[in-house]
N, C-alpha and C positions, 0 to 999 in steps of 0.2 A: 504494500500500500504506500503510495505517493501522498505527498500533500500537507506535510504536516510542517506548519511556519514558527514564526516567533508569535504570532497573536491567535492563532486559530490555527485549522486543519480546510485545503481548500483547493480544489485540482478540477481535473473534466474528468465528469461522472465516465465510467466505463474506458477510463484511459488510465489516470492518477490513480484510482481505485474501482473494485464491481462493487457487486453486491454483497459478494462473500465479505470483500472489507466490510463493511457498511457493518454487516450482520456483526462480526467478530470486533470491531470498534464498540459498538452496544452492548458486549458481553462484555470484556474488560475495564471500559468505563466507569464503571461504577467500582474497583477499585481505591478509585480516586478521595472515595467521597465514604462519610461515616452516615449512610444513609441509606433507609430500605424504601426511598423513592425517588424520583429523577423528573422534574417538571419539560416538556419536551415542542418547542412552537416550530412552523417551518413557514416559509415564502410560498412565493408561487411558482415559483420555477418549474418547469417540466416534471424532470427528474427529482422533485420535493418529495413526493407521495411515496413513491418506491422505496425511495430511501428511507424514509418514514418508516415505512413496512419493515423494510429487515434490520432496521438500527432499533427498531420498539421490540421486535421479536429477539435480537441480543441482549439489549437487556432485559425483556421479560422471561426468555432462559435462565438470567442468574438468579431470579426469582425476586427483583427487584419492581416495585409497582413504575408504572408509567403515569402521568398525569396531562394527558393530551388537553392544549390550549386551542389547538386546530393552527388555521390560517392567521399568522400573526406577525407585525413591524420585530426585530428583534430586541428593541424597547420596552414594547408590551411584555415580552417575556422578561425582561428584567424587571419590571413593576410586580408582575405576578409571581415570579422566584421573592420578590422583596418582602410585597405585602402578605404572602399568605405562607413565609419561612423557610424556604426550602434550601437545604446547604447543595442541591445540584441543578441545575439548568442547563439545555442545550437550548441553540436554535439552530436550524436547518437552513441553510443559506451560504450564497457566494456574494453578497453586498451588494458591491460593486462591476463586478466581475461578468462577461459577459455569458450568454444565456444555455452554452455547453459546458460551466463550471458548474460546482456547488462544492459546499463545505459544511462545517460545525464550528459554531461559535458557544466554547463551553464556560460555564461560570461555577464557583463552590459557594462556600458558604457567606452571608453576607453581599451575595454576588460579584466577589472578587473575581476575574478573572483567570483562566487555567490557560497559560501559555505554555509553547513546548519547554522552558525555562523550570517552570514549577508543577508540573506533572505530564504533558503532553508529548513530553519524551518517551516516561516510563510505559503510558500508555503505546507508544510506535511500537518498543522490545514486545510488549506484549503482543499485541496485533500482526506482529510478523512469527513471534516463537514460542506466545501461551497454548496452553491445552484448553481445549471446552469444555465443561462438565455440566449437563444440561442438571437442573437444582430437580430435587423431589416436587416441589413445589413451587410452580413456578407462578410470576408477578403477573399483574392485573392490568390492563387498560385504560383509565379513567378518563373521564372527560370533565373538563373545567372550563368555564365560560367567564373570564375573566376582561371580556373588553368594555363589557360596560362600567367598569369600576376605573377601570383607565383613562378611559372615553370624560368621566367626570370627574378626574384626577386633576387632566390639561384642561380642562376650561374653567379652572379655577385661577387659571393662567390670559385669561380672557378681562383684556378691558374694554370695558363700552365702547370707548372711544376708539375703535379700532374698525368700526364699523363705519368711520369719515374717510378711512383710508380703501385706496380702488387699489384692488391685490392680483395677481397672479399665482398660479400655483403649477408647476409642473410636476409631477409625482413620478414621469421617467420608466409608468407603466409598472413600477414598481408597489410596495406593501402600502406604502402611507395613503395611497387611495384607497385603499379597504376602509379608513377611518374616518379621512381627514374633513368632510363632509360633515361628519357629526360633530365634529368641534366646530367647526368655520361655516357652515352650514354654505346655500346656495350664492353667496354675494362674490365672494371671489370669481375670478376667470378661470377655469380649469383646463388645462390641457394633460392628455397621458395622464387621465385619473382613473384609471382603469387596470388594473392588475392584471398580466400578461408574459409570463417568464419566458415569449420569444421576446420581447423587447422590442416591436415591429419601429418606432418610432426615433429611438437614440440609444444609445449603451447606457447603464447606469449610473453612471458616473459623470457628476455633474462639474469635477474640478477638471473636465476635456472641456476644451474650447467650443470643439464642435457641436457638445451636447448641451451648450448653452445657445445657441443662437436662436432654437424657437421661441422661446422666452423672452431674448431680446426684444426682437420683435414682434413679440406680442405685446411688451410695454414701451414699446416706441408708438407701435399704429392705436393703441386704444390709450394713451396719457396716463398710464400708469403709474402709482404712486412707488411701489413695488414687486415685484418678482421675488417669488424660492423654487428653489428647485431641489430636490430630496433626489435618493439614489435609493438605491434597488428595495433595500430593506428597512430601511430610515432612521439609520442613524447616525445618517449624514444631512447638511443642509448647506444651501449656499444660496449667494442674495444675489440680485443685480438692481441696481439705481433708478431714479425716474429718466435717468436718460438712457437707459441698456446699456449702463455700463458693469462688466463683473466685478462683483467687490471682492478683494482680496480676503478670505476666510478668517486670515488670523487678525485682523484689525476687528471682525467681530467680536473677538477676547476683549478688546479693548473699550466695544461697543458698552458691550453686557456691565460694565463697571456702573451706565446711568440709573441701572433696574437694582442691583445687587448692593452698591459700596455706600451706604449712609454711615457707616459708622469708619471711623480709623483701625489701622492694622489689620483689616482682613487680607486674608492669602488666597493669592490666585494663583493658578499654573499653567504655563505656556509651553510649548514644546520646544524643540529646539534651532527648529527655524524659523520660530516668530520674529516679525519685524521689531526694531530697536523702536518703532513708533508705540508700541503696545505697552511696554513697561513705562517710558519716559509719561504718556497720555495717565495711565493708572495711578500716578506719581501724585496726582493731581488730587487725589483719594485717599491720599496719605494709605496703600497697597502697597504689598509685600506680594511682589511675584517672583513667584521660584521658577526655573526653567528647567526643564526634563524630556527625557528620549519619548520618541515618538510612537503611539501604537498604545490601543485601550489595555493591553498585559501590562503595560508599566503607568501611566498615566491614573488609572481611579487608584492602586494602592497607592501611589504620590500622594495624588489628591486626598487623600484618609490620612497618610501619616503626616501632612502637613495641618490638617484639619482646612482647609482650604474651600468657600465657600463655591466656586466654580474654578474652570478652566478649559482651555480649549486645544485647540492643533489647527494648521494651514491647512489641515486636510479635512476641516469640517467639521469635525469632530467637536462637540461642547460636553461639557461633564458638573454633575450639578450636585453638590452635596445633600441636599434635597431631593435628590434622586435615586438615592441607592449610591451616589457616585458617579454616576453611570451617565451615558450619551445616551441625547434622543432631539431628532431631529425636529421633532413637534414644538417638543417644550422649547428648545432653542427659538426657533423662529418665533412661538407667540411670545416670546420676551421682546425678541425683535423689532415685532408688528406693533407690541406696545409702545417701545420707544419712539419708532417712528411715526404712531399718532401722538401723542403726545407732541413731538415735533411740529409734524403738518401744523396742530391747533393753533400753534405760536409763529405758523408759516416759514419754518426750516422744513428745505426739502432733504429724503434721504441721501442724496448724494455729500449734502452741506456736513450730514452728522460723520462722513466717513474722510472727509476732507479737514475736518477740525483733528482728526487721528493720527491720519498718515505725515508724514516732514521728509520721506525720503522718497529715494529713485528706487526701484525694486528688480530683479530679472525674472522675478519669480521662480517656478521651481524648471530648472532643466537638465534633461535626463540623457543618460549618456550608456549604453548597451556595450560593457565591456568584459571581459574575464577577470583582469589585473584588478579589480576595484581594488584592495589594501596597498596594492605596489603603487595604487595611481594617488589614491589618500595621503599617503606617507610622502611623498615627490610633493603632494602639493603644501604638506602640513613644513616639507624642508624647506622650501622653494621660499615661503614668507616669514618664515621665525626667522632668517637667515638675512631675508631681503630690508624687512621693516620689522621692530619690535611691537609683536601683538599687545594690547593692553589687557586684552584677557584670552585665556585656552582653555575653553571644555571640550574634554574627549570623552565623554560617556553616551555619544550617539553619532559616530563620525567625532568629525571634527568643527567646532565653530572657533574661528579665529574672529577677535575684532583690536580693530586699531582705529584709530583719531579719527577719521572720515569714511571709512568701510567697513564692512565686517563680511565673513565668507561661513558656510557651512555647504561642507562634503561629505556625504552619507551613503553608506550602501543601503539600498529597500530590501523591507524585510518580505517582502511579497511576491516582489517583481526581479528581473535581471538585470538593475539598471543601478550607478552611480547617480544619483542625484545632488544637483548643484544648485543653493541659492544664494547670490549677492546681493548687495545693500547697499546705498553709499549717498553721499548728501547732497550730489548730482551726480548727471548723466552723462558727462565727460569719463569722471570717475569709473563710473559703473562702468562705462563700456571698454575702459581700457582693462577691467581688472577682468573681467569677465572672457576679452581678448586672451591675456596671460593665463590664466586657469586653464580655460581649453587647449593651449599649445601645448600644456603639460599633460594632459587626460591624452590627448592625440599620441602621446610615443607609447601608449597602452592599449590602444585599440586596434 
């Protein structure tokens, strides 16, 4: 069996792994966990159901109960592992990922995340060299209907005044159209609100340029106050401006400080490619923001040991300590939605709120298909300790170097086969020459 990453377990069904994996993943699983039940949601994806089937039937061999949510954001399955106890949770899903993947997105107790780091390893050894022993007694099926407690969860996250604001919504054919109706009812635009794990309309994933252009304009031609656009499973979100412009993710971190920071010394967490605009704006808040490695496996235990009331990633990602910890793409935006009516009332448009944020030139994130990633990290990490004295070096997720007017971060993806590269700098002179230099050095590794 293939597939098994730093944050989850995640490949093309009948390639990466069959059924037999599926099945024998579901039996050893529950190792994991001091628990005689396993709360269990899935997407829509083709291949969900199936898999369903023989990952319920492995673990209802061990004799472990199943507690089926059905069709569910994997959100919703963190709310319902939260609210109603349960030290294990999967969800069945590829995210992001396009519509001949799928994977497992597993949680423990508290809904911490199970990375291959802290159990998802032992579970691989297992799943390639355990034995089966089907139990004398084997586990139950149950079914739990837990969206409507969700459903009234987030719209407690609802303010009136949000209904002054003319919204967009694109759901990318993915899970948050199963819900998101019931919160925001008919007044938004809807496009891809319709749950469809071919994906006929865009790939899931809304930080590709491509996959935002309907949206664009759709809030260019109808005077849009707003755009979101969710990814496959939703617990991702991403915004674009009343002018169709894409807002960069991590300045939402920055956003969320107008909803969250009334008091001094709250902690928030950033990842590791957040813009230097993010901490500097938070500053303002009298905010303590910590900065951490990328990917929900490390990111909510941060967020828990810092006790840190939110936090977010470049990749969408929001984490709410009133949430379990945990992302979801819903509650993110109707925080959103709030601040920017609240805005509109006082006639700041959204673009104005993300323009008071940002101070720098950006390259955002770009991705580079190499073998050498370490030998190419190391070259560039030499290349500038050497050239210019960085003012600071975190190495605990790649590398961020920053110095007087730039800062750089070179990372391997823990998902993908690609070196990714983002630069920063306090103009576009800057940017482009460092950005120049960087890639000459990536290029003697490709």
């Amino acid at each position: 069996m293939q597939g098994f990453k730093a944050y989850d377990i995640r490949g093309v069904y009948n390639k990466d792994f069959t059924r037999e994996d599926v099945y024998r993943l579901g039996y050893f699983l529950p190792t994991l966990f001091d628990s005689e039940k396993i709360i269990v949601g899935r997407d829509m994806r083709v291949s969900s159901e199936e898999i369903f089937s023989y990952f319920t039937k492995g673990i209802t061999d061990r004799g472990i109960d199943v507690y089926d949510i059905g069709l569910s954001t994997t959100p919703m399955l963190y709310f319902a592992a939260g609210k109603h106890h349960f030290n294990a949770s999967v969800q069945i899903t590829a995210s992001h990922n396009t519509k001949e993947y799928n994977g497992f997105k597993v949680s423990g107790n508290n809904v911490m995340p199970i990375g291959y780091e802290n159990g998802l390893n032992k579970i691989e050894d297992l799943v390639h060299n355990g034995t089966v022993e089907i139990a004398n007694e084997k586990g139950q099926i149950i079914s739990l209907n837990v969206k409507p407690d969700y459903v009234k969860f987030l719209k407690k996250y609802i303010n009136a005044e949000i209904n002054n604001l003319n919204i967009g919504i694109d759901c990318s054919n993915g899970m948050t159209g199963y819900m998101v109706k019931d919160i925001l009812n008919d007044k938004p635009m809807y496009i891809f609100d319709e749950p469809d794990g071919t994906f006929p309309n865009h790939e899931p994933n809304p930080l590709e340029p491509e996959n935002q252009e309907q949206m664009k304009k759709l809030v260019r031609e109808n005077n849009l106050d707003i755009g979101a656009i969710y990814d496959g499973d939703g617990d991702r979100v991403m915004f674009i401006d009343e002018k169709g412009e894409f807002v960069p993710p991590d300045l939402i971190i920055g956003l969320l400080g107008k909803y969250f920071l009334e008091g001094p010394n709250e902690r928030v967490l950033q990842d590791i490619r957040s813009s230097k605009s993010v901490k500097e704006y938070l500053s303002s808040y009298n905010a303590q923001v910590h900065t951490w490695r990328v990917g929900r496996a490390f990111a909510v235990p941060k967020l828990k040991e810092i006790d840190g009331i939110y936090g977010g990633e470049l990749a969408g990602h929001y984490y709410f300590r009133d949430f379990y910890y945990s992302d979801s793409g819903l509650l993110a935006s109707l925080i959103v939605l709030d601040i920017a009516a609240s805005a509109k009332k006082e006639g700041k448009p959204f673009s104005e709120l993300i323009s008071e944020i940002s101070n720098y030139e950006n390259s955002g994130e770009i991705n580079f298909k190499i073998e050498q990633k370490k030998e190419a990290m190391e070259a560039i990490k030499t290349h500038f300790t050497e050239q210019e004295k960085p003012q600071e070096i975190m190495d605990f997720d790649g590398y961020r170097l920053e110095f007087k007017n730039w800062w750089f971060n070179v990372r391997p993806s823990n998902t993908e086969p690609y070196l990714r590269l983002i630069v920063e700098a306090t103009d576009k002179n800057t940017l482009e020459e460092k950005v120049r230099e960087i890639k000459s050095i990536i290029q003697n590794y490709m």
